[in-house]
N, C-alpha and C positions, 0 to 999 in steps of 0.2 A: 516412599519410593526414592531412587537415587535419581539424579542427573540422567545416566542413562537412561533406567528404566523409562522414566517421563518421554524421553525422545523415543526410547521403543515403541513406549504405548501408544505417542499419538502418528506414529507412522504407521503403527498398526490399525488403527483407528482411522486414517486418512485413508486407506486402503481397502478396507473391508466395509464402511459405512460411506466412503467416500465426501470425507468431511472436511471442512476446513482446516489446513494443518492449525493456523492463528488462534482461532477460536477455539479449537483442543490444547492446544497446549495452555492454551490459557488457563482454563480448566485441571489440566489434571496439574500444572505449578501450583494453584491456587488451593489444590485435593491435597497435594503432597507438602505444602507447606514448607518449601523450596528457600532457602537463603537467597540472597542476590547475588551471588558467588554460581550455586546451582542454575538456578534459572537462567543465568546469562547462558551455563556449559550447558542444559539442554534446547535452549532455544539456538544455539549456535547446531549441535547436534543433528536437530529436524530440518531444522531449513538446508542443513549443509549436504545431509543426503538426498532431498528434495530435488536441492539445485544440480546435484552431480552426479545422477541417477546412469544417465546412460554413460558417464565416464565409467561411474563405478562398475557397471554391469562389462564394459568393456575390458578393464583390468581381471575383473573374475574370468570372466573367456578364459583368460592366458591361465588363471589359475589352480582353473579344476580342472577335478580328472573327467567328471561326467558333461553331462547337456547343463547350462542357466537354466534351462524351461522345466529342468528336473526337484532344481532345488523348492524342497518345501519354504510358501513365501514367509510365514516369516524366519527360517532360517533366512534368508537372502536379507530380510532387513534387518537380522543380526551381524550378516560379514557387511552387509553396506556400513552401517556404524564401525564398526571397526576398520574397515578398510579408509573411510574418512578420518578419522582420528587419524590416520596412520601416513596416509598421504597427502590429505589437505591442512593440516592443524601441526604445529612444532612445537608445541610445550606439553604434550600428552609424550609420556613414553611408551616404546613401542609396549614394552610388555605388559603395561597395564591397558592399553587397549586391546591385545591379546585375552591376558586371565579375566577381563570385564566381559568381555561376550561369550568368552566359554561358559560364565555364571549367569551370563543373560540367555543361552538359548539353552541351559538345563533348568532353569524357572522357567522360562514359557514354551519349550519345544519336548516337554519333557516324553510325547509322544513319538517323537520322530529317530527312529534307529539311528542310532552313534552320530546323532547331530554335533555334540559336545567334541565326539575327535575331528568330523568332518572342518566343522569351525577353527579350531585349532591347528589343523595340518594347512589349511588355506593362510589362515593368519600369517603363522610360521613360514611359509613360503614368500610372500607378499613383505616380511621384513627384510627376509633373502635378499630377494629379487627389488626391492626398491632401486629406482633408478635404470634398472635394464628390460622392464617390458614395454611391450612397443606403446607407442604415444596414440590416441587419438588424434586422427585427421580430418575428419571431416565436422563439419560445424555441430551437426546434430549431435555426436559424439562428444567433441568435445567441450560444448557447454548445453549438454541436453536440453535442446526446444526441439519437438516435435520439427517434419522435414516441412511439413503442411506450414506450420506458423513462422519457418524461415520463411520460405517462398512469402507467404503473408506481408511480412516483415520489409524484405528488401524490394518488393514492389512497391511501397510507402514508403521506406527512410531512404531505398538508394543501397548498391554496393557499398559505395562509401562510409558511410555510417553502421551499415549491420553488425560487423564483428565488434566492435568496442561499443554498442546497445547489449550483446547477448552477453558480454562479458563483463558487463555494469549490472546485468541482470544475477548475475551469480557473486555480488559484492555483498557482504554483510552492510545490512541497508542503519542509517543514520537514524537515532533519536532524534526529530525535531521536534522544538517545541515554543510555543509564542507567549511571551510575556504579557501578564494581563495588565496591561499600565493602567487601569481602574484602579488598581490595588497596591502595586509595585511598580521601582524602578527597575529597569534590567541590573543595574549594578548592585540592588538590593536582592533582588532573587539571587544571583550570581552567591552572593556571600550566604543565602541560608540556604542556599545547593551545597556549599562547600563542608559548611555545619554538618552535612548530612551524607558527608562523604563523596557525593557527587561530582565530578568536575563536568566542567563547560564551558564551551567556548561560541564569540560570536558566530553565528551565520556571516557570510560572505558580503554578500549583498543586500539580505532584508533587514531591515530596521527592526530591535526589540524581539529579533528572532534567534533561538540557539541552540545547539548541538550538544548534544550531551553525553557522557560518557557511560560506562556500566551503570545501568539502573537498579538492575534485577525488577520488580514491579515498580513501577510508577505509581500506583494506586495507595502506597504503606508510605509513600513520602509526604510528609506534612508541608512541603509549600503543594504541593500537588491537593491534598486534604484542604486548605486553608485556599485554595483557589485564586495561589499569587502564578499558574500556569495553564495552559492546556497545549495535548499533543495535535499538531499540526504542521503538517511536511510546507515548506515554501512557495513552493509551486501552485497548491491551494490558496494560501493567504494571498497570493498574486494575483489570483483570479479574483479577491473580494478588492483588490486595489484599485483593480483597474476598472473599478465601477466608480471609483472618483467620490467616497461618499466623506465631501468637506461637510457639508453643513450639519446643522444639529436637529433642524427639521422637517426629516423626510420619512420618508415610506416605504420600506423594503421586504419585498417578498424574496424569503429564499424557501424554494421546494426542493422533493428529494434530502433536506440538512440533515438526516442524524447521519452519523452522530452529533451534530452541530456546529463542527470547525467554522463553516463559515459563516453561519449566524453567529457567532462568538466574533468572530474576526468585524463584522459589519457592526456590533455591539460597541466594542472600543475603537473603531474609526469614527464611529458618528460621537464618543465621550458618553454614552450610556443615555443620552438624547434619542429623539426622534420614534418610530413605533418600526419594531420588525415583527414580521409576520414567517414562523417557521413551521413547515407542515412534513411530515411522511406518511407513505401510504399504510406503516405499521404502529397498529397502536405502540407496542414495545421499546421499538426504536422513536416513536414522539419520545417516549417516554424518557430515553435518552436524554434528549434535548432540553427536557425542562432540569433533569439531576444535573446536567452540566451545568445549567444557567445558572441554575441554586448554588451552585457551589461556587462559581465565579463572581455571584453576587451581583450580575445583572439585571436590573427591573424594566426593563422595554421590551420585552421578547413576548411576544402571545405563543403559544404551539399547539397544534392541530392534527389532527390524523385525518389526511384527503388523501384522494385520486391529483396526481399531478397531472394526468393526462384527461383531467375533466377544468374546466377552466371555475372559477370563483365570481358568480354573478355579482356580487356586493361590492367585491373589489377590482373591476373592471375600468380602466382607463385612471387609476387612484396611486399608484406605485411610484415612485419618483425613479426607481431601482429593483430588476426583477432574477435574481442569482437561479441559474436552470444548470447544474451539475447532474446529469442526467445517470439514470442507469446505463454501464456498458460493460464492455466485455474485460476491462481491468488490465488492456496489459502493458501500463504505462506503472504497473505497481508489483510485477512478479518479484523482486526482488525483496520484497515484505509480504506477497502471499506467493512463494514459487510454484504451489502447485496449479495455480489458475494456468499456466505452459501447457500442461496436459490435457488441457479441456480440451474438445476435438472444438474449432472453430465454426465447422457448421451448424453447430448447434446455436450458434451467436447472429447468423445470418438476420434473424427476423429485427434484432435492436436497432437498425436505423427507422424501422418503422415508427417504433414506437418512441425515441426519442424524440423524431421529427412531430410527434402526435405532443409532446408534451411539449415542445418549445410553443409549438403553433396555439396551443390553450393557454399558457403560459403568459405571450404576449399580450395577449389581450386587457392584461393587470399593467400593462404601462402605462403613462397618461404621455401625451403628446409632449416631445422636450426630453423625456424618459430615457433612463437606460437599462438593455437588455445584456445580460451576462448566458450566454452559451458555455458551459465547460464539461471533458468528463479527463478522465485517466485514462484515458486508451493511446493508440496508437496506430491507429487504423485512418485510411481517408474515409472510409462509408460510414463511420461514424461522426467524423469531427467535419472538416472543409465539405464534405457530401451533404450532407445532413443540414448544414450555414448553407448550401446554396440553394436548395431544392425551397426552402424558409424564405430566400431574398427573393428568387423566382416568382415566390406568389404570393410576396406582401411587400408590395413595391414602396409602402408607408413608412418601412425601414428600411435602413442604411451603414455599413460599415462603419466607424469610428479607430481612429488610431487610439492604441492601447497607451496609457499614461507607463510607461516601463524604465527600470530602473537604468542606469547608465551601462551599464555590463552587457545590457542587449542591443547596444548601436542604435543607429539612428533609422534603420528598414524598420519600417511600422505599415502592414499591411489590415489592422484590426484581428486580425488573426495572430494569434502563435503557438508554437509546436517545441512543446520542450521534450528533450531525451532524456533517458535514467541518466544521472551522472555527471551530465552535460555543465549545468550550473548547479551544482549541489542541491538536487530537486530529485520529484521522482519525474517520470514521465506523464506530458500533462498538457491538455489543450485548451486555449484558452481564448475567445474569441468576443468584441463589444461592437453590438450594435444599436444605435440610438434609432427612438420613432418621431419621425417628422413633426416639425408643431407645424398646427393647423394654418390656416392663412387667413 
């Protein structure tokens, strides 16, 4: 399959099975055996009508002749593709975004009465008319989140912050990725990135942290193979800092870890020292975590398939360090998974329960003197500062600690922090340490 096709399919795919767009595409790049040239054009493709869904829907309005509600769907995610290429992207030409979806909905619409001209006379107008149909105005419009998840949204961040979060949300999101300095220098990785066509540059702020250019798969790169890296957004590896883990022998539970980032990050902070203990509730995803390991060539990681929400009798009061990344509703990360926008939010309502069930079993692995790391990716207060208080409420044994943070986040240290998409070259991310009282 082309570039196209791949972004057809997993829109098609995200819609009808209602699947992960990430995880599809991953899939059908890896089915179709995609250049890194390709893959970049269809993963830009998916996410980019993902992200501009009810833009696009609003520019079709002005341009059929019939009802939106009439178009067979995936016609609709044939002019969406093209209409993207057309109005979002500048190095596609118009007419080949044109002839490319008239060839894409006579392969897959081959059912649907004079799809092929309908496509074509919209295209054709839509090159016309560039520049003079009306604009979306209202937020939902124009950077498609549901009205529900604005509302959501500016009752947590504020007026002030909402339009340039929703607008970071629809940003082609950053490769980061953290150098394994077990193995490598960053200025060594840097040079066998370069070998391999890659380019990169530092991270801003985090140490041995960096950004990188067109990949196409990460997975066919040999420092990636040879496990001189792993992928991991900033904002995460900041949550494993500010557990402060200097010494070389300690005891760290992290639950919830696959894929692993932050049992990797806690790996090379301690020097490949001390014993981590990584657990998920799926055996699959364990299963992750130890092919990471292996490949990074770390030997102190045990991993496990538990219940995080059932506590660990053995290892109770033993943890010098206890990392609780909880499940939540994701949407400190739309911008790498855009369709999580569309999720109705009350469907999310019940996860302060249960994170709050998993920090409270969780704690219980600290030893007195201990530190507890609360974090997820969300964006919500009933999941992050809600969730911290209802914990300090009824285990008054713990205590807020100011967060060790890099110079860039000033000198306000509350133990808590609230990153936005964009904000510091991070995704959106919460990040909260509190310490358990030693005994007396």
């Amino acid at each position: 399959m082309s570039a196209r096709e791949v972004a057809l399919s997993a829109l098609i795919a995200c819609r009808k099975q209602d699947a992960w767009s990430n995880s599809v595409l991953k899939t059908y790049i890896a089915r179709s055996n995609l250049d890194r040239r390709d893959a970049a054009l269809a993963t830009r493709l998916c996410y980019g009508v993902l992200q501009n869904r009810n833009a696009l829907d609003f520019y079709l309005k002005q341009l059929l002749m019939g009802k939106l509600r009439d178009l067979h769907p995936a016609v609709r995610d044939v002019l969406h593709l093209g209409l993207y290429q057309m109005y979002f992207m500048d190095k596609i030409p118009e007419s080949a975004a044109v002839n490319e979806s008239v060839a894409l909905v006579k392969k897959y619409c081959k059912s649907v009465k004079n799809a092929p001209g309908l496509v074509n006379g919209v295209l054709r107008s839509a090159a016309r008319l560039a520049g003079k149909l009306q604009q979306p105005e209202s937020l939902t419009d124009r950077y498609s989140h549901p009205e529900k998840l604005i509302q959501l949204f500016k009752g947590y961040l504020g007026e002030e912050n909402l339009e340039a979060m929703l607008r970071a949300n629809n940003e082609t999101p950053e490769t980061v990725v953290q150098v394994n300095t077990q193995k490598v220098t960053k200025q060594t990785l840097l040079e066998h990135l370069a070998r391999e066509g890659v380019g990169a540059e530092s991270h801003p702020w985090m140490e041995n942290c960096l950004i990188l250019g067109a990949t196409g798969s990460i997975e066919k790169l040999d420092a990636f193979r040879s496990g001189e890296f792993y992928v991991q957004d900033a904002a995460a590896r900041l949550a494993v800092d500010c557990a402060g883990l200097k010494g070389e022998d300690l005891t760290v539970i992290d639950c919830c870890a696959a894929p692993g980032g932050k049992t990797f990050a806690a790996a090379i902070a301690m020097g490949g020292k001390g014993r981590i203990f990584a657990s998920d509730l799926h055996e699959h995803r364990a299963e992750l975590i130890v092919k990471g390991a292996q490949r990074l060539g770390f030997q102190n990681i045990t991993v496990s398939q538990k219940d995080a929400a059932q506590s660990w009798p053995e290892m109770e009061g033993k943890a010098d360090v206890v990392i609780v990344d909880v499940p939540c509703s994701g949407y400190g990360i739309i911008r790498k998974k855009p369709d999580i926008r569309y999720k109705d939010p009350d469907t999310m309502k019940d996860l302060p329960q249960l994170q709050l069930q998993i920090l409270e079993n969780q704690s219980k692995h600290v030893k007195p003197g201990g530190v507890l790391i609360y974090a997820t990716c969300t964006l919500v207060r009933r999941e992050n500062e809600g969730v911290v208080e209802k914990f300090l409420k009824a285990h008054s044994d713990f205590t807020l600690t100011k967060l060790p943070l890099p110079e860039v986040f000033g000198n306000e240290n509350t133990g808590m922090l609230r990153l936005l998409p964009g904000q510091y070259h991070t995704d959106g991310f919460f990040i909260c340490r509190m310490q358990r009282k030693k005994r007396l």
